[in-house]
C-alpha positions in Angstrom: 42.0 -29.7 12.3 45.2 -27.6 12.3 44.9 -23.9 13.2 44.9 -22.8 9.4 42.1 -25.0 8.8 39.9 -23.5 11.2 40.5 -19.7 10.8 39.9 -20.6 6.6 36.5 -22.6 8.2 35.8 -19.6 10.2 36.5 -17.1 7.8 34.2 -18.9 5.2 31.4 -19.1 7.7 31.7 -15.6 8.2 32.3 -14.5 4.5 28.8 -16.7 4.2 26.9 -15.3 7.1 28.0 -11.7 5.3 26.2 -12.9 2.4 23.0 -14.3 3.9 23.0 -11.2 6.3 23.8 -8.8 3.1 21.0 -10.4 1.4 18.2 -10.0 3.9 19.1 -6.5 4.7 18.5 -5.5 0.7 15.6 -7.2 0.9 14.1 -5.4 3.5 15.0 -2.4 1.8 13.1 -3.5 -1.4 10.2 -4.0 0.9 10.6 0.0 1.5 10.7 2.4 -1.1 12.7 5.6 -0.6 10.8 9.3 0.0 10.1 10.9 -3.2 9.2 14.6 -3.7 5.7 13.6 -1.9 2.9 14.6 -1.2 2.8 12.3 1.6 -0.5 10.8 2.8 -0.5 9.8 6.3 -2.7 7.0 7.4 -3.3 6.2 10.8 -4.7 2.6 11.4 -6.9 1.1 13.9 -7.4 -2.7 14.6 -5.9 -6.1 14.6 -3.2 -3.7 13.1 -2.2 -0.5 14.7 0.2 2.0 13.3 0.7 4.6 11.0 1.2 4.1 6.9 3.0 6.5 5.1 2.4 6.8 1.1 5.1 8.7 -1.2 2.1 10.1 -3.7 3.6 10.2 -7.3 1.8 13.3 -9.1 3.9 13.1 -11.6 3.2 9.3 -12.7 -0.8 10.1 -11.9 -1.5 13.9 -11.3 -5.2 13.2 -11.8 -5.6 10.5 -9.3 -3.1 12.1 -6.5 -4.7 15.7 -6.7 -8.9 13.7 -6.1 -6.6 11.6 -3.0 -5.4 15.2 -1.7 -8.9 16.6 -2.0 -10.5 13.5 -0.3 -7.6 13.3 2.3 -8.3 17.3 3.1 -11.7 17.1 3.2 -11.5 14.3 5.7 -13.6 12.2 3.4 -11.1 8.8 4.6 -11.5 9.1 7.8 -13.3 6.1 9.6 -13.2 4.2 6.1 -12.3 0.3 6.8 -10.0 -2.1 4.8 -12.6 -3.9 3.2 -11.0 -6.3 1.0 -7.7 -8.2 2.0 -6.6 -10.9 0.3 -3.6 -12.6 2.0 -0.1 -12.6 -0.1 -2.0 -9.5 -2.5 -3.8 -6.6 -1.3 -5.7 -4.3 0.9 -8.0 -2.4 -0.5 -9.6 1.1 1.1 -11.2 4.1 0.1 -15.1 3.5 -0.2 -15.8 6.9 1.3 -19.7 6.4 0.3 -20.1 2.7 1.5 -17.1 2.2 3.8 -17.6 3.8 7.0 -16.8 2.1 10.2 -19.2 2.0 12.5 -22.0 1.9 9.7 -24.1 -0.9 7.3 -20.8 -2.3 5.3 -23.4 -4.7 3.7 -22.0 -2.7 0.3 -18.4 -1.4 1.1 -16.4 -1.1 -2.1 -19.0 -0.5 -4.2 -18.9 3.3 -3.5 -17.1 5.8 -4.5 -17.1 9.6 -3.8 -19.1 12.4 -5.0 -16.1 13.7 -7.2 -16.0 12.6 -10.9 -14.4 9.0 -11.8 -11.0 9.6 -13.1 -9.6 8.8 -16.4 -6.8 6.1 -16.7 -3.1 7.0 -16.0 -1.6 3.7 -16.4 2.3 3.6 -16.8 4.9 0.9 -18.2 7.7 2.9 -16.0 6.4 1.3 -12.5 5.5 -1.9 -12.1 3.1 -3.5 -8.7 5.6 -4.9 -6.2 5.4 -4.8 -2.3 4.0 -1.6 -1.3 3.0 -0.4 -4.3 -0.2 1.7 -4.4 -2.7 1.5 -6.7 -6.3 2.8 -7.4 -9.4 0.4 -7.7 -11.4 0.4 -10.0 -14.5 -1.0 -12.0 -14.2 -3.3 -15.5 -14.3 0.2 -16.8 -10.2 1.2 -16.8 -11.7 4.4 -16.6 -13.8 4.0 -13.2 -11.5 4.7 -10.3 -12.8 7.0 -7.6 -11.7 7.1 -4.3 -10.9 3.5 -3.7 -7.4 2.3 -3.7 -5.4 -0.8 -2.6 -1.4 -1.4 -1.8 -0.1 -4.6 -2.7 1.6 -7.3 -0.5 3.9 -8.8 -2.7 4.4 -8.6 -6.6 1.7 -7.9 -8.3 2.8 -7.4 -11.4 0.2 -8.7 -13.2 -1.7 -5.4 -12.7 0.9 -3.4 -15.2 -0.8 -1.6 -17.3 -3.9 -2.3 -16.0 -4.3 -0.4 -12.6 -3.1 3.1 -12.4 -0.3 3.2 -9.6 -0.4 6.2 -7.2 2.1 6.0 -4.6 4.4 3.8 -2.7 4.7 2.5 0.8 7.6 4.5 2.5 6.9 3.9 6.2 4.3 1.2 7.7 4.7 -1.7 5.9 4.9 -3.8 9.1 1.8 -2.0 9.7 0.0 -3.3 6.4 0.9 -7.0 6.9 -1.2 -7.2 10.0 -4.5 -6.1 8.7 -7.6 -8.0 9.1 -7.4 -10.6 6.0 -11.2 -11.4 4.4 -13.6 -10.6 1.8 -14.7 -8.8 3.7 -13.0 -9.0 7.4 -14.8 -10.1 10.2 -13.7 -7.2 12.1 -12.1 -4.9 9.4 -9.5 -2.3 10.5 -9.9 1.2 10.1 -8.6 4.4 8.7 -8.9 6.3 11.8 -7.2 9.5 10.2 -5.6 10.3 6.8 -3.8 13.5 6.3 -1.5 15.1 3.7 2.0 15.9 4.4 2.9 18.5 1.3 
């Protein structure tokens, strides 16, 4: 191989390790969405994961549902609530502030809800559920959603339209991927404290 050869050989490996490098970086950053104009709700979780989530709220996609997440967040209404449904490669879902207590009977986590009034539906074809996407739970009722809420794994996106989406994974992620999968966990993890970052 004559030395022209090898620095074109070496300069396409490197023009292709750019690429492969290039690519994994942007998708990292997909994986992260960017601070909005917040509120930010601060998670800190306890468990086989340990870590702190932070959620962009978006009041203006869902002012109805952020504002009963503040109120719930400030009255300290999350803390000690477990992830009580994770399904592996979709979601975790949290928020049972009447059932889903740590340390209580979970026998009926998720099927709670707060003492606040059920929110009306504030779906949006703008946003669509991809990786760290945050949405609320709900009952068959679109209608129904409470306190409960769930961010997603990966796409989702068969939720649009569906689920009203509240916020967006801006810091944590790594934190969310290691939470207790099951339906429920064996040992679920734990919103130890959830505060709001205005």
């Amino acid at each position: 191989m004559s030395r022209l050869d090898r620095i074109l050989a070496g300069g396409l490996f490197a023009a292709g390790l750019a690429v492969v490098v290039g690519y994994g970086i942007s998708q990292s950053a997909l994986a992260q969405a960017t601070d909005g104009p917040g509120p930010n709700l601060m998670i800190e979780v306890a468990g086989a994961a340990n870590g702190t989530v932070v959620i962009d709220l978006l009041p203006d996609v869902a002012p109805q549902h952020v504002a009963q997440i503040v109120a719930l967040a400030k009255e300290g209404a999350y803390d000690n609530v477990v992830f009580h449904r994770v399904i592996d490669g979709f979601m975790a879902q949290t928020g049972d502030v009447q059932y889903g207590k740590a340390g209580g009977d979970l026998s009926m986590a998720g099927m709670g809800g707060s003492d606040k009034p059920d929110i009306p539906a504030e779906f949006t074809d703008k946003l669509s559920f991809q990786r760290g996407v945050v949405g609320m739970a709900r009952a068959q009722d679109p209608n129904s959603a409470n306190s409960q809420f769930f961010i997603t794994f990966g796409d989702a996106s068969f939720l649009d339209g569906q689920y009203t989406i509240v916020g967006n994974v801006i810091s944590g992620m790594d934190v969310v991927d290691k939470i207790q999968r099951g339906e429920p966990p064996a040992t679920p993890d734990v919103m130890t404290k959830v505060t709001v970052q205005e």
